[in-house]
N, C-alpha and C positions, 0 to 999 in steps of 0.2 A: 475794430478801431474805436478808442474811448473821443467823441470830443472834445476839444479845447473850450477852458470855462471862461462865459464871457465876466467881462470887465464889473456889470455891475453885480452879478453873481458873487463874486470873490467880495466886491464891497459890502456883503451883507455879512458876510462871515468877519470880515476885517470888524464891523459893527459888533458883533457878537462878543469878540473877541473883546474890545474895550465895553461892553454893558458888563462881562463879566469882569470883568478889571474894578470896575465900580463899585459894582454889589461884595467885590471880597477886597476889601481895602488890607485886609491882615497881611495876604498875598502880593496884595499889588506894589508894594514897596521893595518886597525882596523880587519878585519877577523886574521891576524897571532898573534896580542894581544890577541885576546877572546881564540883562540889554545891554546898562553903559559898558561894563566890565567887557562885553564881546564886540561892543564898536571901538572900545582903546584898546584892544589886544589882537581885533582881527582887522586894523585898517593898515593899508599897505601906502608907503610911502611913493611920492608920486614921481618917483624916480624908477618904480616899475610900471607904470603907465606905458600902452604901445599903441602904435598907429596900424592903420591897416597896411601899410607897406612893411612893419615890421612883421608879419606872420609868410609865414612859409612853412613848408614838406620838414623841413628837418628843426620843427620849433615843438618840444615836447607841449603833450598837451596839459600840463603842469602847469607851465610856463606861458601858455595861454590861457588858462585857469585865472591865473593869479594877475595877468595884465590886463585880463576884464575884470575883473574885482577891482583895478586899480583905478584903473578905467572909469568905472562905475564910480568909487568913492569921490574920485578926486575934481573928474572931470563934468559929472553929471552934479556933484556935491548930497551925492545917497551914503546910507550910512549900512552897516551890516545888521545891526538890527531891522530894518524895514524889510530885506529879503525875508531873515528869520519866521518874521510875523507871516511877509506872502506863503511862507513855506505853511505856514497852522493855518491861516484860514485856506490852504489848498487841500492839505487833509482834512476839514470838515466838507470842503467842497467833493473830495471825492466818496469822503463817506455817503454822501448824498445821491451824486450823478453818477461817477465811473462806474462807467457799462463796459470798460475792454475787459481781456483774458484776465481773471486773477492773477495770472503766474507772471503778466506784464504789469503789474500794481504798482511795485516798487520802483522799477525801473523808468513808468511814466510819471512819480512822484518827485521822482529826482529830476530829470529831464527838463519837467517845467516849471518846478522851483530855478533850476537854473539856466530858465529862458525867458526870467524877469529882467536880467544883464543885460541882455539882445546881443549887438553885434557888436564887430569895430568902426566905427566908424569918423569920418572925417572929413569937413565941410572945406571943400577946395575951389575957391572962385565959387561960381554956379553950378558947378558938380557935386557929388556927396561921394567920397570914396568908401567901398563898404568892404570886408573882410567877414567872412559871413564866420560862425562859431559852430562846430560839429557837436550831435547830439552825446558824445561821449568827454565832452568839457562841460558841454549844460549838465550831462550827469554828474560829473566830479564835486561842479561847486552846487548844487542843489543836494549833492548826498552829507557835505558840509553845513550846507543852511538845514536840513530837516535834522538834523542829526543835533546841530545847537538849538532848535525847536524842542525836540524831544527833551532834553537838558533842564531846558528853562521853564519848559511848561508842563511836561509829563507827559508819558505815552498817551496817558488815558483823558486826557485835557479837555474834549469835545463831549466824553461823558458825564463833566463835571455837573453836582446839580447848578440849579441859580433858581428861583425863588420870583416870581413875576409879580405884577403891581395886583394883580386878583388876589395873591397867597397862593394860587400852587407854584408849586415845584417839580420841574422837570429838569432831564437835561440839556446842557447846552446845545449838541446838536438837534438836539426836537426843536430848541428854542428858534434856530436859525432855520430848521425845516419852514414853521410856522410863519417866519417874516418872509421868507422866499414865497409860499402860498400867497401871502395879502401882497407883495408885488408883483403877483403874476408873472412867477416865475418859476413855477411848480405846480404839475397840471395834481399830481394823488398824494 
């Protein structure tokens, strides 16, 4: 069983992710166009938004796919680029840490790219009604989010080099090894 990556693990990569944004401005233009272009093309109208009372046995998981996406956009006010990004700084996080089975790699990539979503939920009187989200919807929309990751940033994205304030040059995942070491959170 691979660990779940804590919060401020993912923020180091999320860092990494914009120091290299920085350092390649040639880049950085056409990557934040391909962003807007997938937040005005993959936001769902909040007329597919659903409550926890609307999920049930016979509600494909498509369709609960898409009414947490909605969900998410409209009612949290998140946009589909910020999953995209959790989705790249979760592949350099697992390039790092993921210790499960190889052959469950992909399958745990997807899962908790689309376990950024969370649930249904719905705030009733002093109660919270919750509709919980099966791991094979968190699969769907996380095989979506890595998949426009890949897209936008390149399979090979966390090998990119970047060029440090001393003059070497390494790549971006050493770069982000290294910051995780200085906040102790990376014992080798």
């Amino acid at each position: 069983m691979a660990r779940l990556p804590a919060r401020n693990e993912l923020l180091i990569f999320k860092r990494a992710i914009e120091v290299f944004l920085r350092l390649h401005p040639e880049k950085t233009s056409a990557i934040r166009q391909q962003l807007a272009d997938l937040d005005r093309l993959k936001t769902k109208p909040p007329g597919f938004c659903l409550l926890p009372s609307d999920i049930h046995a016979g509600l494909p998981q498509a369709a609960r796919a898409t009414g947490l996406l909605a969900n998410w956009q409209n009612r949290a006010g998140r946009k589909y680029s910020e999953a995209v990004v959790h989705a790249l700084a979760l592949m350099g996080w697992m390039d790092i840490y993921y210790d499960g089975e190889p052959r469950n790699r992909t399958a745990y990539l997807h899962t908790r790219a689309g376990a950024l979503l969370g649930d249904f939920r719905k705030d009733a009187g002093s109660t919270t009604l919750v509709a919980r989200v099966s791991g094979a919807v968190r699969r769907r929309l996380g095989s979506d989010f890595v998949a426009s990751a890949h897209a936008v940033f390149g399979r090979d994205f966390w090998s990119s080099p970047i060029t440090t304030a001393n003059g070497t040059t390494l790549p971006l995942r050493d770069f982000a090894r290294v910051a995780l070491k200085a906040a102790r959170l990376l014992d080798t």
